[in-house]
C-alpha positions in Angstrom: -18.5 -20.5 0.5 -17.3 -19.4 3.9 -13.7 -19.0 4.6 -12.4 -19.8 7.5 -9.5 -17.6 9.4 -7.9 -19.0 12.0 -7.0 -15.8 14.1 -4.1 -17.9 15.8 -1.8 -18.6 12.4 1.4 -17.0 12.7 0.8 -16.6 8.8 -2.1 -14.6 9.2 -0.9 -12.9 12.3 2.6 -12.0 11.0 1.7 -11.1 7.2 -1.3 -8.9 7.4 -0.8 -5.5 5.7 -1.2 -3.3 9.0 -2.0 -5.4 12.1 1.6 -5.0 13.4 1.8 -1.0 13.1 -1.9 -0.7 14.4 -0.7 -3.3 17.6 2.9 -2.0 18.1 2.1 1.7 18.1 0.6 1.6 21.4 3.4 1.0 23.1 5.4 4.0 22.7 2.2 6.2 23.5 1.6 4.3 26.6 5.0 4.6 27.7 5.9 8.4 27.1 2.1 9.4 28.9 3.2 7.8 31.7 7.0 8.7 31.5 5.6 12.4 31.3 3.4 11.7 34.5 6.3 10.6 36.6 8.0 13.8 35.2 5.2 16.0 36.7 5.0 13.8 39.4 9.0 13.9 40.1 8.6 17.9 40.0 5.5 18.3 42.0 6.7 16.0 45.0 10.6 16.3 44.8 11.4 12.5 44.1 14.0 12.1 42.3 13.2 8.8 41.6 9.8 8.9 39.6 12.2 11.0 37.3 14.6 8.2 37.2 11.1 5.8 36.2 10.1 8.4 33.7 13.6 8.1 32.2 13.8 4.2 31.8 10.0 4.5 30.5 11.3 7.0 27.5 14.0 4.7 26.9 11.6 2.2 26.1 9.4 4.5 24.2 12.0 5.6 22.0 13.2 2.0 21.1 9.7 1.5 20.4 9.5 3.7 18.4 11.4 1.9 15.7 9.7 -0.9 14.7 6.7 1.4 14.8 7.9 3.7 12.0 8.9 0.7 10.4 5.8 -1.4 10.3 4.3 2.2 9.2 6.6 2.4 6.2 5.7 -1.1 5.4 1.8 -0.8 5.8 2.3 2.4 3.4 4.2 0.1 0.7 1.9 -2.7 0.8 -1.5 -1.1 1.0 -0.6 1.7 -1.1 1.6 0.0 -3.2 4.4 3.2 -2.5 1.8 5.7 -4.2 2.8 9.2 -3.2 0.7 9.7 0.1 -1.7 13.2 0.8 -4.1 14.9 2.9 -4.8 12.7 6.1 -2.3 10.0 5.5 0.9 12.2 4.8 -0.3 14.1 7.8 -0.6 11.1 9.7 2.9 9.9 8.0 4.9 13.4 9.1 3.3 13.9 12.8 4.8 10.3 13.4 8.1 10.8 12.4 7.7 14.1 14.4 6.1 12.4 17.1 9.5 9.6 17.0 11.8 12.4 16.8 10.3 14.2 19.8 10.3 11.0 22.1 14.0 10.6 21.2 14.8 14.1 21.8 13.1 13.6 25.2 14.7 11.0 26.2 18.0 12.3 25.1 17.2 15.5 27.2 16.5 13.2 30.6 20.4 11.8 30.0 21.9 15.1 29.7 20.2 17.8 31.0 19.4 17.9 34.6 17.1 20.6 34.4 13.4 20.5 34.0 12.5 23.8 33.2 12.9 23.0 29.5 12.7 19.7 29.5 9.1 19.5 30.9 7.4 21.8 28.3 9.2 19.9 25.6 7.5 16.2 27.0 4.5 18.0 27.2 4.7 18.9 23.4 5.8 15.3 22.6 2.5 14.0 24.1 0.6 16.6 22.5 2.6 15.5 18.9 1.6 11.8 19.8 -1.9 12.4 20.6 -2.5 14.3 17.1 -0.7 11.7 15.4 -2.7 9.4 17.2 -6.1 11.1 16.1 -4.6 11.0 12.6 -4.1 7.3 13.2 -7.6 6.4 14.7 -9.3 8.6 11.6 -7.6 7.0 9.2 -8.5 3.3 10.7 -12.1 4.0 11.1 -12.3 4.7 15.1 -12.3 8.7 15.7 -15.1 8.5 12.0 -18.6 10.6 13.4 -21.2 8.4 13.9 
């Protein structure tokens, strides 16, 4: 017997164990690459207004964040039941919160500090935090497997 899943059900849209971490985690990636490309951009061409877009589009980021780490915490107690996590999945689990904690402290370093000569090596390390954490991410879901 064939079952058939309606893919527009809010229960099946809103209750599966991971969809919303695997969706909503795009978001703040999206938004602090291209926060840190108006950055360079900003530096490289002396408009101080694609630092002013980079700004608002780390704002963003870091409120999206949030629910992110939250749907990831969920996922974790759902799936796993709350089983103590190890190798690629507590990796995964720390290079987020790392990855969060760097978009924030980005942010946070657009509003008060003015200048860039620390700031831009420090976005640059965020997107490097989110990219591993993203690897991490797409290993453990199957994408980044060889083959």
């Amino acid at each position: 017997m064939v079952v058939a899943i309606n893919p527009f059900d809010p229960k099946t849209v809103l209750l599966a164990k991971h969809a919303q971490h695997v969706v909503l985690v795009h978001f703040p990636i999206a938004l602090l690459i291209t926060a840190v490309g108006f950055d360079f951009a900003a530096e490289w061409w002396k408009k101080p207004m694609l630092s002013t877009v980079a700004r608002y589009n780390l704002a963003v980021a870091a409120l999206a964040t949030i629910p992110v780490v939250g749907t990831g915490l969920v996922a974790w107690q759902w799936q796993l039941e709350g089983h103590k996590l190890r190798g690629i999945l507590l990796q995964h689990l720390v290079m987020g919160l790392v990855s969060s904690a760097l978009i924030w402290l980005v942010w946070w370093m657009h509003i008060r500090m003015k200048s860039r000569t620390v700031r831009l090596p420090v976005e640059l390390l965020a997107a490097l935090s989110v990219s591993v954490t993203g690897h991490l991410g797409g290993y453990l879901s199957g994408v980044n497997l060889p083959g």
